[in-house]
N, C-alpha and C positions, 0 to 999 in steps of 0.2 A: 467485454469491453473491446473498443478494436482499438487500434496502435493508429496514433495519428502521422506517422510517417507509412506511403505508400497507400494503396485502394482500397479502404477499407477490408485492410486484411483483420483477422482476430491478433490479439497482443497477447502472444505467447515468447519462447523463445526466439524466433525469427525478428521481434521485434527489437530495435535499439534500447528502449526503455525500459525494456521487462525485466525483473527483480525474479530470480529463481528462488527456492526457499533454499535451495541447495550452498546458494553463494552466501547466506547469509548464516552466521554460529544459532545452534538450538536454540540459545537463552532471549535471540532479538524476535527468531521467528515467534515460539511462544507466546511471548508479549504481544507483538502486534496480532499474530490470530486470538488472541484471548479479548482483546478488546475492538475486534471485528475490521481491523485496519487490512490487513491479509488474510488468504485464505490457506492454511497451513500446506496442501497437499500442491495446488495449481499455482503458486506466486501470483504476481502482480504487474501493473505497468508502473512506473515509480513516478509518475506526474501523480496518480489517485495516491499514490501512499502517502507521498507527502502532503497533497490536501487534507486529507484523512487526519492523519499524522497533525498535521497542524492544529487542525478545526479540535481535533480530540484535546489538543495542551491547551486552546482557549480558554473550551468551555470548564477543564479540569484549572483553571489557574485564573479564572474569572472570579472577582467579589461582589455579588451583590449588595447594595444597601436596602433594608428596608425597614 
């Protein structure tokens, strides 16, 4: 993923957005790498996590009729 601030650089730590796994306690990283939102080892850009993050509590809190 590249970081949408600056020339299409990669979104890593230099990026304003990026989510270290570092910065976040065991019990959150976990969770979101167990249901494919983050990647445990490389972090994230945190626009995608919270997409992710959303899209996931939808579809988990959506009721079909049928």
């Amino acid at each position: 993923m590249t970081c949408p601030f600056g020339s299409n650089r990669e979104c890593n730590n230099t990026c304003p957005i990026f989510i270290s796994p570092d910065s976040l306690n065991e019990f959150v990283v976990a969770r979101l790498s167990s249901i494919g939102v983050m990647d445990r080892e490389k972090g994230v850009c945190s626009i995608k996590m919270l997409a992710l993050s959303q899209g996931r509590a939808i579809f988990e809190n959506t009721n079909t009729r049928g």
